[in-house]
N, CA and C atoms of all chains as a GROMACS GRO file, in nm:
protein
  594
    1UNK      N    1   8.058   9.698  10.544
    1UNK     CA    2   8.101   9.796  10.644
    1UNK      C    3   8.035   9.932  10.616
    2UNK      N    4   7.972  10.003  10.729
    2UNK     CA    5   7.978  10.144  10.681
    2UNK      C    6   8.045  10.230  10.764
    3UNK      N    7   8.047  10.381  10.643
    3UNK     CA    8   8.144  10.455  10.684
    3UNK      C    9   8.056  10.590  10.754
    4UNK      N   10   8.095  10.579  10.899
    4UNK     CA   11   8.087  10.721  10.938
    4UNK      C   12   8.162  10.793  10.893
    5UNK      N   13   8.048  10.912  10.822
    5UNK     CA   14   8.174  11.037  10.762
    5UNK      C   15   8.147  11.166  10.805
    6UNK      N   16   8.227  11.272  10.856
    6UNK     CA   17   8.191  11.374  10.974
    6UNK      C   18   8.294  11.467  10.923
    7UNK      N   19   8.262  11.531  10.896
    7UNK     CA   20   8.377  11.717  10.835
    7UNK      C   21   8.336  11.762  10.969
    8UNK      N   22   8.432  11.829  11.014
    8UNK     CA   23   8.474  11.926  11.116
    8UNK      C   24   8.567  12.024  11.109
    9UNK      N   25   8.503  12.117  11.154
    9UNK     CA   26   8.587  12.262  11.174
    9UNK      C   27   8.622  12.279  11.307
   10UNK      N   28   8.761  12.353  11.276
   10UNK     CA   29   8.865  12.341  11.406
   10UNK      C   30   8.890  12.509  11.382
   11UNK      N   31   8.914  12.539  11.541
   11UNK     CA   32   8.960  12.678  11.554
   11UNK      C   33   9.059  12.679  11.446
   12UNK      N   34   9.138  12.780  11.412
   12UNK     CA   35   9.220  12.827  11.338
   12UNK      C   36   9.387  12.787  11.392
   13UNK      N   37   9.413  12.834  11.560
   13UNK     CA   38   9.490  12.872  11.618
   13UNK      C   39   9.515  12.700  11.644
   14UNK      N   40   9.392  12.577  11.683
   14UNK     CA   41   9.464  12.486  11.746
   14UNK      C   42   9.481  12.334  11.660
   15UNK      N   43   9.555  12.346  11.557
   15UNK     CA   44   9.592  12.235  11.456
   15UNK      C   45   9.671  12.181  11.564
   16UNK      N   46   9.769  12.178  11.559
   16UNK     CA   47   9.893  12.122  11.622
   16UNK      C   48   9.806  12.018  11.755
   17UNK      N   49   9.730  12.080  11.835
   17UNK     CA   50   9.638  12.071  11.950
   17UNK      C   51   9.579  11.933  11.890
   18UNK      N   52   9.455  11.943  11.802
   18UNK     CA   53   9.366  11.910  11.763
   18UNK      C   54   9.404  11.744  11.738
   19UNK      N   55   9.516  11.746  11.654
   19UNK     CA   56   9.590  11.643  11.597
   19UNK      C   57   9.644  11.572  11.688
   20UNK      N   58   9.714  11.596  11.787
   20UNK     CA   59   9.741  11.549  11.869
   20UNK      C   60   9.637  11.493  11.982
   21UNK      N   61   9.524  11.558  12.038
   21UNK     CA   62   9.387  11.502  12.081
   21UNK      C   63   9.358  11.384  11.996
   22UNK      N   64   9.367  11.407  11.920
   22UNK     CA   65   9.287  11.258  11.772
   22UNK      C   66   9.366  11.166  11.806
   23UNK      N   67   9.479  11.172  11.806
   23UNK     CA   68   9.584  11.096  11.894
   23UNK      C   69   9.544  10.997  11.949
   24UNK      N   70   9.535  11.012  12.087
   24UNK     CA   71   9.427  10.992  12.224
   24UNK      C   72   9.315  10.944  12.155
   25UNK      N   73   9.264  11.035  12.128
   25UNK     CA   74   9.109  11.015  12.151
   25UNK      C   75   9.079  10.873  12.067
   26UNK      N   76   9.164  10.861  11.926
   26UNK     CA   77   9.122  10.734  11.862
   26UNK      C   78   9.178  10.606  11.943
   27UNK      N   79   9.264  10.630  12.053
   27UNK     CA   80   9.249  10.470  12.146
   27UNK      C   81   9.127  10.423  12.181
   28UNK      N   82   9.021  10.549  12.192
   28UNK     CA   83   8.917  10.528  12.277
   28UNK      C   84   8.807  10.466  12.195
   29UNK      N   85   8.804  10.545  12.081
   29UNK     CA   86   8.706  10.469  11.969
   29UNK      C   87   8.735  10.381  11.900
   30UNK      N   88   8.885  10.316  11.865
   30UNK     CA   89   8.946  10.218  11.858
   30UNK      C   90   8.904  10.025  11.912
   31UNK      N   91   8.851  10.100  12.043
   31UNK     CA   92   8.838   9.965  12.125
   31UNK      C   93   8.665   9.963  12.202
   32UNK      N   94   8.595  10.058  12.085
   32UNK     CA   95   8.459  10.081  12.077
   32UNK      C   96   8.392   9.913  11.999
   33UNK      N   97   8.278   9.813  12.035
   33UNK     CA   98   8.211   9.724  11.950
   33UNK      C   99   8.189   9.740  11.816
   34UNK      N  100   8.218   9.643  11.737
   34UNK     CA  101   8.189   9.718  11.611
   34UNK      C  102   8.279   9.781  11.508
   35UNK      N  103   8.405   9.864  11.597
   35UNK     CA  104   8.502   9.959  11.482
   35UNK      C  105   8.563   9.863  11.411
   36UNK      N  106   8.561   9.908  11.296
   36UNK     CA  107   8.655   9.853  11.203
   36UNK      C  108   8.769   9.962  11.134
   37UNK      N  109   8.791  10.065  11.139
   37UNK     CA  110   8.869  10.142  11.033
   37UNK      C  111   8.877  10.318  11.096
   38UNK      N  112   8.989  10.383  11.117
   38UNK     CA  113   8.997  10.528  11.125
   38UNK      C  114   9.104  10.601  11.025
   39UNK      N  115   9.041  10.689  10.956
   39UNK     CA  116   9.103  10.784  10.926
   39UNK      C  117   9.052  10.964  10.901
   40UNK      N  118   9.188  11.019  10.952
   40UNK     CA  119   9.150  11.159  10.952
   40UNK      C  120   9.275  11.204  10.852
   41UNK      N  121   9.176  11.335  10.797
   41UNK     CA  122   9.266  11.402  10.672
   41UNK      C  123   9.193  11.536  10.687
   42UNK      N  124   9.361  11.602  10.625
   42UNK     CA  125   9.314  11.767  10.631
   42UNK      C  126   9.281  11.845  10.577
   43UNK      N  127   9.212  11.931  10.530
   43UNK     CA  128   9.143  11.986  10.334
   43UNK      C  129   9.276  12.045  10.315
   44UNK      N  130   9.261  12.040  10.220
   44UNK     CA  131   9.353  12.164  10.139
   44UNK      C  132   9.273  12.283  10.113
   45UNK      N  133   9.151  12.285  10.037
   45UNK     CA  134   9.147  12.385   9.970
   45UNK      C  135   9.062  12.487  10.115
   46UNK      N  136   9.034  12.389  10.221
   46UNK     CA  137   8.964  12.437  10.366
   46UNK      C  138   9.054  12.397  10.468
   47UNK      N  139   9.155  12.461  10.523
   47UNK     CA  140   9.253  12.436  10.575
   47UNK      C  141   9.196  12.404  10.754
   48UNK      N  142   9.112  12.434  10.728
   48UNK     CA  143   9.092  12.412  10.909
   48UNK      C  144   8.958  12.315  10.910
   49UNK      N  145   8.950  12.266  10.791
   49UNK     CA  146   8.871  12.143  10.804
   49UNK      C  147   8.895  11.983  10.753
   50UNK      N  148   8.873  11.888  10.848
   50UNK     CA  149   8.935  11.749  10.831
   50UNK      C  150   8.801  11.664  10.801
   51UNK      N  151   8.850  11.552  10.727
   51UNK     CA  152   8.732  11.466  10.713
   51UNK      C  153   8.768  11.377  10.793
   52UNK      N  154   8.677  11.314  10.865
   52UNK     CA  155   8.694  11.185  10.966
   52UNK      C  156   8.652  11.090  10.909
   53UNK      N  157   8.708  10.977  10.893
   53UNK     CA  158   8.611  10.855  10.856
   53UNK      C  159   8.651  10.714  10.890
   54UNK      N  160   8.518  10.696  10.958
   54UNK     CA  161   8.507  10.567  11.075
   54UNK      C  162   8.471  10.463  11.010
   55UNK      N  163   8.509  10.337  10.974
   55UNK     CA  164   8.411  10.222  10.916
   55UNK      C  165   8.424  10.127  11.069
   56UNK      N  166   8.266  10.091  11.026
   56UNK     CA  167   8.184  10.036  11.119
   56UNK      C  168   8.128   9.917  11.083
   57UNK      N  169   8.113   9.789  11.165
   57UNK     CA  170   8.102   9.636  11.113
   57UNK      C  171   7.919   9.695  11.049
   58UNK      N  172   7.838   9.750  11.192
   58UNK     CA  173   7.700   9.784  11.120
   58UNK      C  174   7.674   9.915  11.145
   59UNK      N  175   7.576   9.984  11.149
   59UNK     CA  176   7.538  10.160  11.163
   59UNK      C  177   7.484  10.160  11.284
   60UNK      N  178   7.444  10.043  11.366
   60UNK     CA  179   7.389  10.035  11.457
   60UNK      C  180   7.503  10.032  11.597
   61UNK      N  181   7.615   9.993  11.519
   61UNK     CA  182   7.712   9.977  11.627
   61UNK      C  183   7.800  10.122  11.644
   62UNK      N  184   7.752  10.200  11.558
   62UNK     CA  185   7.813  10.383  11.564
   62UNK      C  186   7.648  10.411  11.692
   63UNK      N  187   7.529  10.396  11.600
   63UNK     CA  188   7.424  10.476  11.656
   63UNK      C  189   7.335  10.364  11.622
   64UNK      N  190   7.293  10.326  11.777
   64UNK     CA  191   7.316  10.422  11.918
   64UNK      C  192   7.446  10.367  11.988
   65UNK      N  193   7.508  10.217  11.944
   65UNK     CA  194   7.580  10.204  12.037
   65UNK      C  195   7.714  10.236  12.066
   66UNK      N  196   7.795  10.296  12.019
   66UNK     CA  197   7.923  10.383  12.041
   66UNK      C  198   7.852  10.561  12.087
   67UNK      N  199   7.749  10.598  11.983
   67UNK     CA  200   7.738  10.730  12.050
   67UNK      C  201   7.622  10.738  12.241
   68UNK      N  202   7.605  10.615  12.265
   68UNK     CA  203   7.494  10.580  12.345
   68UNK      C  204   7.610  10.522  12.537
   69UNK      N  205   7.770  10.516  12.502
   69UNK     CA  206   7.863  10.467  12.552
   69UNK      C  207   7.890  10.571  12.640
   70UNK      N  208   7.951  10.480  12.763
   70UNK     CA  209   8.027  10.610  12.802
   70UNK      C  210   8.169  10.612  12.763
   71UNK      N  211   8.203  10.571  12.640
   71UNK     CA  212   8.326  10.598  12.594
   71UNK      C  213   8.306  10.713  12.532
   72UNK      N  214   8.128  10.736  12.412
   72UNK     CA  215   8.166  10.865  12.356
   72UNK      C  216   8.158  10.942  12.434
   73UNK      N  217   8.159  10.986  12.551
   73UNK     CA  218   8.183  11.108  12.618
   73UNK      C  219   8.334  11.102  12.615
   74UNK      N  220   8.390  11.021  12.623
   74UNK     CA  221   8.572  11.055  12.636
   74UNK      C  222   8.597  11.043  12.515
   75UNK      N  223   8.605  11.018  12.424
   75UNK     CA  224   8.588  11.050  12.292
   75UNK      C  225   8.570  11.153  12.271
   76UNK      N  226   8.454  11.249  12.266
   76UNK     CA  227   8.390  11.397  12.231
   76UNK      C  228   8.528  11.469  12.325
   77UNK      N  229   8.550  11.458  12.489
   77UNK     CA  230   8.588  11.540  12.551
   77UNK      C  231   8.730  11.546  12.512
   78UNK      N  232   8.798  11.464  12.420
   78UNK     CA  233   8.938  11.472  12.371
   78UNK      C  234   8.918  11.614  12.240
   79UNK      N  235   8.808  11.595  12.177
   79UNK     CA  236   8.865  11.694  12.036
   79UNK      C  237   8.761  11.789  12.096
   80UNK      N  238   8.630  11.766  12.133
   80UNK     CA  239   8.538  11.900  12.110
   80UNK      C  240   8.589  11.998  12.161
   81UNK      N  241   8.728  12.030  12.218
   81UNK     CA  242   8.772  12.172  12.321
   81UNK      C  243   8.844  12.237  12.134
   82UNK      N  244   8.832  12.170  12.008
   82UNK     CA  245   8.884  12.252  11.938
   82UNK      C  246   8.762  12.298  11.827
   83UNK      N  247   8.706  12.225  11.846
   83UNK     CA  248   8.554  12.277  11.718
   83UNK      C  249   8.545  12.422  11.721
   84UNK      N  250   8.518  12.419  11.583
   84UNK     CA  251   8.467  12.535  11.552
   84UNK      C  252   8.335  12.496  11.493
   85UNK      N  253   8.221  12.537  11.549
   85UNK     CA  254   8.096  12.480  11.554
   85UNK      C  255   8.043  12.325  11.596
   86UNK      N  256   7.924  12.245  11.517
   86UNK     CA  257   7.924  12.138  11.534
   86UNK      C  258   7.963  12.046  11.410
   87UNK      N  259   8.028  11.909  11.442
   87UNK     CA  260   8.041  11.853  11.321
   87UNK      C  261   7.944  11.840  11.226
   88UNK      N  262   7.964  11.824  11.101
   88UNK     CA  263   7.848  11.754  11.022
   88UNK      C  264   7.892  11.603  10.967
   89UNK      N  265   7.771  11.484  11.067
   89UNK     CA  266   7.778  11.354  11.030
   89UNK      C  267   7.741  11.282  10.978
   90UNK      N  268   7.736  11.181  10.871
   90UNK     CA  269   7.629  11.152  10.835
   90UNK      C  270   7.749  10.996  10.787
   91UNK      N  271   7.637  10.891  10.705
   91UNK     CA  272   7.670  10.740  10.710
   91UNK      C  273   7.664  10.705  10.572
   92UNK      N  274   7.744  10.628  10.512
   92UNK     CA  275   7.704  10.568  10.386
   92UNK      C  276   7.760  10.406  10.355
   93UNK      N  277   7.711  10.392  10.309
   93UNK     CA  278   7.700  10.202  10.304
   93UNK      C  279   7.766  10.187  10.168
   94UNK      N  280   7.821  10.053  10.180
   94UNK     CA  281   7.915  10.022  10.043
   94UNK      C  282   7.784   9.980   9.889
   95UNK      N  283   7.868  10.001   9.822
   95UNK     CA  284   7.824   9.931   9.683
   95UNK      C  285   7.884   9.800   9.615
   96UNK      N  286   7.797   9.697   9.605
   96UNK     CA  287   7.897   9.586   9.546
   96UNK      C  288   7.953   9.669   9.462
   97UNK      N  289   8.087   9.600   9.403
   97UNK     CA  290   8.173   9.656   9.294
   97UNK      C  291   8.212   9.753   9.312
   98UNK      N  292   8.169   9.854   9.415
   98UNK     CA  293   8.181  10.024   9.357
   98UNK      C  294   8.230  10.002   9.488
   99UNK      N  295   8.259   9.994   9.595
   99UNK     CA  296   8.322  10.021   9.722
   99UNK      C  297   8.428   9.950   9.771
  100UNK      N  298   9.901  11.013   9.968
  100UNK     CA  299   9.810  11.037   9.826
  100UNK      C  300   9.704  11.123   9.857
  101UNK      N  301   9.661  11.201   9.804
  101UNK     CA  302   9.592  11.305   9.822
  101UNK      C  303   9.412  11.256   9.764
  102UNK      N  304   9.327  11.284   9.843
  102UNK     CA  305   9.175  11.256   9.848
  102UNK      C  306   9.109  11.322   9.795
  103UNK      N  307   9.038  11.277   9.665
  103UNK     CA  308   8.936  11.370   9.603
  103UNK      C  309   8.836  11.316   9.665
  104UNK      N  310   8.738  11.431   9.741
  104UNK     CA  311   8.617  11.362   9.850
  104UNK      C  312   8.477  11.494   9.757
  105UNK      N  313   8.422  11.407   9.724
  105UNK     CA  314   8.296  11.439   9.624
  105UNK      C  315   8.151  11.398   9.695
  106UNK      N  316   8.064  11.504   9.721
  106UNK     CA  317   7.934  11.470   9.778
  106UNK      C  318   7.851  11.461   9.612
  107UNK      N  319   7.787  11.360   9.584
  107UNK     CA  320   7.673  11.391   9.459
  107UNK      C  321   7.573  11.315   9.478
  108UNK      N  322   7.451  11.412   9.454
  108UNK     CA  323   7.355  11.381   9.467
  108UNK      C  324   7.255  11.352   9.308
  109UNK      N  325   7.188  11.285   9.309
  109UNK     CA  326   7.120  11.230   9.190
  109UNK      C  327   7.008  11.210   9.163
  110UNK      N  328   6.946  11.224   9.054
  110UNK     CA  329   6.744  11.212   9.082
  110UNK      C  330   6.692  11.102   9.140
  111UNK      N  331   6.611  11.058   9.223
  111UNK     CA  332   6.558  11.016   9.300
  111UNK      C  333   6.538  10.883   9.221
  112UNK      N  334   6.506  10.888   9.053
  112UNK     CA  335   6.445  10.793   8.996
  112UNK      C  336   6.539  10.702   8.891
  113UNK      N  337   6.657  10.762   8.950
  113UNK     CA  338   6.798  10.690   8.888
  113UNK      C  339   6.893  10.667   8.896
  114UNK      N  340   6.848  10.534   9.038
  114UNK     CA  341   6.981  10.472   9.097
  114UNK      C  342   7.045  10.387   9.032
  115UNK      N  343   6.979  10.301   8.993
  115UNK     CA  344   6.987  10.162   8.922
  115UNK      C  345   7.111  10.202   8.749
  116UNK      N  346   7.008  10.303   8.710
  116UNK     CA  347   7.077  10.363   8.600
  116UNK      C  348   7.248  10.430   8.642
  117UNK      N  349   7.248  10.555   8.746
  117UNK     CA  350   7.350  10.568   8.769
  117UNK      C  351   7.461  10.470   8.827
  118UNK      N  352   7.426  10.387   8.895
  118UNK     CA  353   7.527  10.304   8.962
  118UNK      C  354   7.600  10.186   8.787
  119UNK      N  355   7.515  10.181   8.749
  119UNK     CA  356   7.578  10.143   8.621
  119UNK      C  357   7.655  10.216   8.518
  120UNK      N  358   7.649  10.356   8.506
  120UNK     CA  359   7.679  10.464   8.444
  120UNK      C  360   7.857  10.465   8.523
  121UNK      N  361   7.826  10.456   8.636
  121UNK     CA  362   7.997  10.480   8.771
  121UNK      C  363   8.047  10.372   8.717
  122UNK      N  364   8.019  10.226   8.731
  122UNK     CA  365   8.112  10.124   8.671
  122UNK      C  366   8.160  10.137   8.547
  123UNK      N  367   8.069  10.173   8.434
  123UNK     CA  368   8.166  10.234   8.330
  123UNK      C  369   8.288  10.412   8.331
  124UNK      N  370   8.251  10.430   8.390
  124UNK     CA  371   8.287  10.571   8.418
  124UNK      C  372   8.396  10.543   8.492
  125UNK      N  373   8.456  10.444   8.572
  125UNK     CA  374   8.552  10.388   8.661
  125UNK      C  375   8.686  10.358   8.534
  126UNK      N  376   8.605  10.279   8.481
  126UNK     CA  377   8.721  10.249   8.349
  126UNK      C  378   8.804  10.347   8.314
  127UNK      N  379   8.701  10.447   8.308
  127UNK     CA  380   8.793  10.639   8.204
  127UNK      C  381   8.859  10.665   8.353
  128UNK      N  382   8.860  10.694   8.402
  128UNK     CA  383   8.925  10.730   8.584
  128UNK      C  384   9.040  10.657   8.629
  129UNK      N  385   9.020  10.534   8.634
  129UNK     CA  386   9.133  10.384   8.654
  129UNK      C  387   9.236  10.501   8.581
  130UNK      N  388   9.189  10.491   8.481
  130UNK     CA  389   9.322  10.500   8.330
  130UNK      C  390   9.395  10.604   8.340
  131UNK      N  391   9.385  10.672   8.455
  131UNK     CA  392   9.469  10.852   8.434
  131UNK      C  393   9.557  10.832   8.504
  132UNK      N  394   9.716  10.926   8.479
  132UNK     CA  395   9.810  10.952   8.556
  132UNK      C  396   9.769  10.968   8.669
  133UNK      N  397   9.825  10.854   8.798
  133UNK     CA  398   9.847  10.934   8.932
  133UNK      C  399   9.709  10.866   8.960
  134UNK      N  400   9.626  10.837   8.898
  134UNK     CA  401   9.470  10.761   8.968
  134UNK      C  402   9.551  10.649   9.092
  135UNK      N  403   9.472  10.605   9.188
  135UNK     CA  404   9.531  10.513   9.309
  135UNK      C  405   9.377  10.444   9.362
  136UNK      N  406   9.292  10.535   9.350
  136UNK     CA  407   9.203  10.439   9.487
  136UNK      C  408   9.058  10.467   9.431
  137UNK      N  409   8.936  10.421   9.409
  137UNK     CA  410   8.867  10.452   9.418
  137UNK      C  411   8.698  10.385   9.439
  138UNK      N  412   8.622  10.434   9.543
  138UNK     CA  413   8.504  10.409   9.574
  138UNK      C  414   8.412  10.474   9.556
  139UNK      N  415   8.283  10.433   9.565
  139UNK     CA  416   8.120  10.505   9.572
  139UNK      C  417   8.085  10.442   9.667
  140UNK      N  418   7.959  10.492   9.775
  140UNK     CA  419   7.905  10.520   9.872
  140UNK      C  420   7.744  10.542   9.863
  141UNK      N  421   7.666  10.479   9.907
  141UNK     CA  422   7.559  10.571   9.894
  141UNK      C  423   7.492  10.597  10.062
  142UNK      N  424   7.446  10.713  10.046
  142UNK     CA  425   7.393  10.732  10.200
  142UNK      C  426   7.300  10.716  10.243
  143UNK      N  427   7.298  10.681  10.408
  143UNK     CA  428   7.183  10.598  10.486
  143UNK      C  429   7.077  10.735  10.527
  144UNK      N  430   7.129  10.813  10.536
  144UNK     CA  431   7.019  10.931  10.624
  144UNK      C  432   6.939  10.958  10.470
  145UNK      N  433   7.084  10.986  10.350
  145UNK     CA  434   6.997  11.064  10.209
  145UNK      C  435   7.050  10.979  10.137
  146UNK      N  436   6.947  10.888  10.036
  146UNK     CA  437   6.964  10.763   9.963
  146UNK      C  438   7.017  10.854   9.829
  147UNK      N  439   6.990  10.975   9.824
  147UNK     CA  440   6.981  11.021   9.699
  147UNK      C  441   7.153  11.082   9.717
  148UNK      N  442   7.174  11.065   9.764
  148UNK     CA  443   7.324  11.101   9.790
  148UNK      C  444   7.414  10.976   9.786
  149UNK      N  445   7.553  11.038   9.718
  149UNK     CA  446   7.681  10.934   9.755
  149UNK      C  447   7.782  11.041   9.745
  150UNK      N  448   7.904  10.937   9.830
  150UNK     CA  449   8.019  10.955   9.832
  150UNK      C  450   8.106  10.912   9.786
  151UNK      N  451   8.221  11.017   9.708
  151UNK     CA  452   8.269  10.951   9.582
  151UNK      C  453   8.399  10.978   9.671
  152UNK      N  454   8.514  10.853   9.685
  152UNK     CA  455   8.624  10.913   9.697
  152UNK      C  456   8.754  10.845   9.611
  153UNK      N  457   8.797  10.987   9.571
  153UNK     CA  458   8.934  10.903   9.475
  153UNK      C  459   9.036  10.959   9.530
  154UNK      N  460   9.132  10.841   9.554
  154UNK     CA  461   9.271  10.822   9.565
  154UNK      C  462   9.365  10.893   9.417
  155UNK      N  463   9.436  11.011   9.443
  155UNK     CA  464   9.532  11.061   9.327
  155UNK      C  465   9.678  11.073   9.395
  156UNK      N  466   9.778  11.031   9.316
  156UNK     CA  467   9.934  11.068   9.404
  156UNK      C  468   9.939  11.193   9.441
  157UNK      N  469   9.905  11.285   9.354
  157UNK     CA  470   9.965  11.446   9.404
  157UNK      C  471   9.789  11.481   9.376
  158UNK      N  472   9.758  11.626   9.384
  158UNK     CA  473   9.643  11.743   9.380
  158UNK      C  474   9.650  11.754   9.247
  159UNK      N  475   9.767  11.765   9.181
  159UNK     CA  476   9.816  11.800   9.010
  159UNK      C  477   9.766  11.696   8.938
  160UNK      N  478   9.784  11.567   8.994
  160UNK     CA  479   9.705  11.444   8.886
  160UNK      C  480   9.611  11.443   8.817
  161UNK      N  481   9.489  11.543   8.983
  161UNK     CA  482   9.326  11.535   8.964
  161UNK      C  483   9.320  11.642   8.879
  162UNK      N  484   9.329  11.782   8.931
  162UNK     CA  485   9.393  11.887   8.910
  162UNK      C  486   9.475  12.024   8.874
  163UNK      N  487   9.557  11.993   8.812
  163UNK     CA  488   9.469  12.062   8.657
  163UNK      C  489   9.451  11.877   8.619
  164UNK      N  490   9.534  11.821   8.594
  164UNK     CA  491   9.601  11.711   8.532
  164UNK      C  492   9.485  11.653   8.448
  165UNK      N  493   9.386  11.538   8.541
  165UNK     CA  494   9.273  11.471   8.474
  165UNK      C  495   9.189  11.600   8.443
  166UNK      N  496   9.145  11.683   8.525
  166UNK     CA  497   8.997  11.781   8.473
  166UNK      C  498   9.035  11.862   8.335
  167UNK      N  499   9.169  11.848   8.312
  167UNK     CA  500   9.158  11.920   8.184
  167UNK      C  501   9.230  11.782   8.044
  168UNK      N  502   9.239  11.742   8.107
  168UNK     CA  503   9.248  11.580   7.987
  168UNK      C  504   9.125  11.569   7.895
  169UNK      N  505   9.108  11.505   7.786
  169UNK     CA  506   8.980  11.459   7.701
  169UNK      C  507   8.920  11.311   7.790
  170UNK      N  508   8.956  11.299   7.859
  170UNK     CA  509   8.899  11.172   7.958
  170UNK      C  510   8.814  11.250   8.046
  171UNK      N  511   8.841  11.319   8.100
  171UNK     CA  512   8.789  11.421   8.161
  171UNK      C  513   8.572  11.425   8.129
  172UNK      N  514   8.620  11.470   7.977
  172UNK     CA  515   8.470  11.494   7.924
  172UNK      C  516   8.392  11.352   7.916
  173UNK      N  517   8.481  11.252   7.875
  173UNK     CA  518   8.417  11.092   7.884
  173UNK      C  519   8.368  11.088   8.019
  174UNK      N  520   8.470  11.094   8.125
  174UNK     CA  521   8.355  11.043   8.262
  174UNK      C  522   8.271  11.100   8.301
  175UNK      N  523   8.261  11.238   8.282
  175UNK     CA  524   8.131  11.325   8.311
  175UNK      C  525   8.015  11.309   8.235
  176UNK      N  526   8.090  11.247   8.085
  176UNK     CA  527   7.944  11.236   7.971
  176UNK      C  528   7.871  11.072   8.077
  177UNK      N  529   7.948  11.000   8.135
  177UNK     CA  530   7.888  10.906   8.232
  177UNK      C  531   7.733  10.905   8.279
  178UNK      N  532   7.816  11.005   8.358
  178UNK     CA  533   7.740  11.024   8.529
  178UNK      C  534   7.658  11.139   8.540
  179UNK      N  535   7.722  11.255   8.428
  179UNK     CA  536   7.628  11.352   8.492
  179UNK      C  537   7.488  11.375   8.496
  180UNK      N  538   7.436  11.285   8.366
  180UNK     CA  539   7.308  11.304   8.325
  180UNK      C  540   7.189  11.244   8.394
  181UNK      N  541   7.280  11.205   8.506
  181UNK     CA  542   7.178  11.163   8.662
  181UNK      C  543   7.188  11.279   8.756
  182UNK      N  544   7.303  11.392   8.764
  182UNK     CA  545   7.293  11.460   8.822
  182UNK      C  546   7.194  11.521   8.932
  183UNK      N  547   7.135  11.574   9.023
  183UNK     CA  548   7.053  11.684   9.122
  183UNK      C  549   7.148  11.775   9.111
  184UNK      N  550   7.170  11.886   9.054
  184UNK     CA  551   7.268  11.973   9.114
  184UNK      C  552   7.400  11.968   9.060
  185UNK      N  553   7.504  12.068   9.104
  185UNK     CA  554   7.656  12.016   9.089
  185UNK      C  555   7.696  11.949   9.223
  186UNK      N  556   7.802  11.840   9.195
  186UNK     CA  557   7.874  11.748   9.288
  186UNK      C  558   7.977  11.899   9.367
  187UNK      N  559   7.979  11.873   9.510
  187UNK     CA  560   8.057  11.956   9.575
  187UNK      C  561   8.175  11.878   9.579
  188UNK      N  562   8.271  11.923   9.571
  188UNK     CA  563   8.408  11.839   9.537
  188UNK      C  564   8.557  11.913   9.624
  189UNK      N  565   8.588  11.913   9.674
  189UNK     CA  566   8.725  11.927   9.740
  189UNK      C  567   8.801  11.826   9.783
  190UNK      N  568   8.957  11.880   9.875
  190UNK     CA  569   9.064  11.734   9.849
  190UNK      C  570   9.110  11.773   9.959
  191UNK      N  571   9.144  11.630  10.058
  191UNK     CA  572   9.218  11.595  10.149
  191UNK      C  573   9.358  11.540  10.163
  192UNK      N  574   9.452  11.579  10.258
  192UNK     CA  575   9.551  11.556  10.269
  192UNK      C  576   9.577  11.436  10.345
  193UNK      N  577   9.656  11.354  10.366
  193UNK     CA  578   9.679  11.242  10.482
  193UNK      C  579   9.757  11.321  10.585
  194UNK      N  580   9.742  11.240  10.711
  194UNK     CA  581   9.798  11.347  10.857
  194UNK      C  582   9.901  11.214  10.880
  195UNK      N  583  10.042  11.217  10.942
  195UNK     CA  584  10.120  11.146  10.936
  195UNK      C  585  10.050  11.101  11.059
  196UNK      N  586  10.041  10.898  11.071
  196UNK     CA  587   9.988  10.828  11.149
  196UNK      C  588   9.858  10.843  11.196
  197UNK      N  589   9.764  10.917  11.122
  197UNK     CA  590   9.634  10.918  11.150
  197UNK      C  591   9.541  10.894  11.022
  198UNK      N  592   9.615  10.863  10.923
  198UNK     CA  593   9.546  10.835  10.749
  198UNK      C  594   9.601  10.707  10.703
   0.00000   0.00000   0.00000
């Protein structure tokens, strides 16, 4: 499996908001080809930033084909009204033994 | 349980070496108060990169708790000497029904 992993910054003012969008929005990527796994968590020591992390059967089934969907547009249009900037995404693949 | 989420990056010419260095280095880690979960990652965009994430019950386990233990100096005498750099390291919270 790999894991899409994506830190995002959220306005300050819309936690409550934000969390609740993720809500929603993970029905949508939920029932995307391919998903296997969601979770979101909130920093501590960066309070207005969450790590997302998606596992995916292959990398091919995030990109291109979930971000290539017209689901990710309803996807994006649930949280991006809280970003604070753009996410940073990136992918990493398991290790026998170590993952 | 609270997420120690670790970006580290490593010399280009010592994967093989480090990924063997983490399986022993897992042993000293397993063994601490409050330890719960833990994986390595390596990444698809930057090979020279992984993602380390450990599962701890509380922030205090990792926190002062393990970083100031004599286990502490064992897992770093591990891993670090593959190092690029210092590992960027901060901790995540779980969001009720979304972690």
């Amino acid at each position: 499996m790999v894991l899409e992993h994506a830190l995002i910054t959220v306005r300050p003012d819309s936690h409550e908001e934000f969390q609740a969008a993720v809500t929603r929005a993970r029905e949508v990527i939920s029932a995307a080809p391919g998903f296997r796994s969601f979770a979101l968590r909130r920093g501590i020591e960066s309070p207005d930033r969450y790590l997302l992390l998606v596992g995916w059967e292959t990398l091919e089934d995030h990109v291109p084909g979930f971000r290539e969907s017209p689901a990710f547009a309803e996807w994006r249009s649930h949280i991006q009204p809280f970003f604070e900037g753009q996410p940073e995404v990136d992918h990493y693949d398991p290790l026998p033994g170590l993952s």
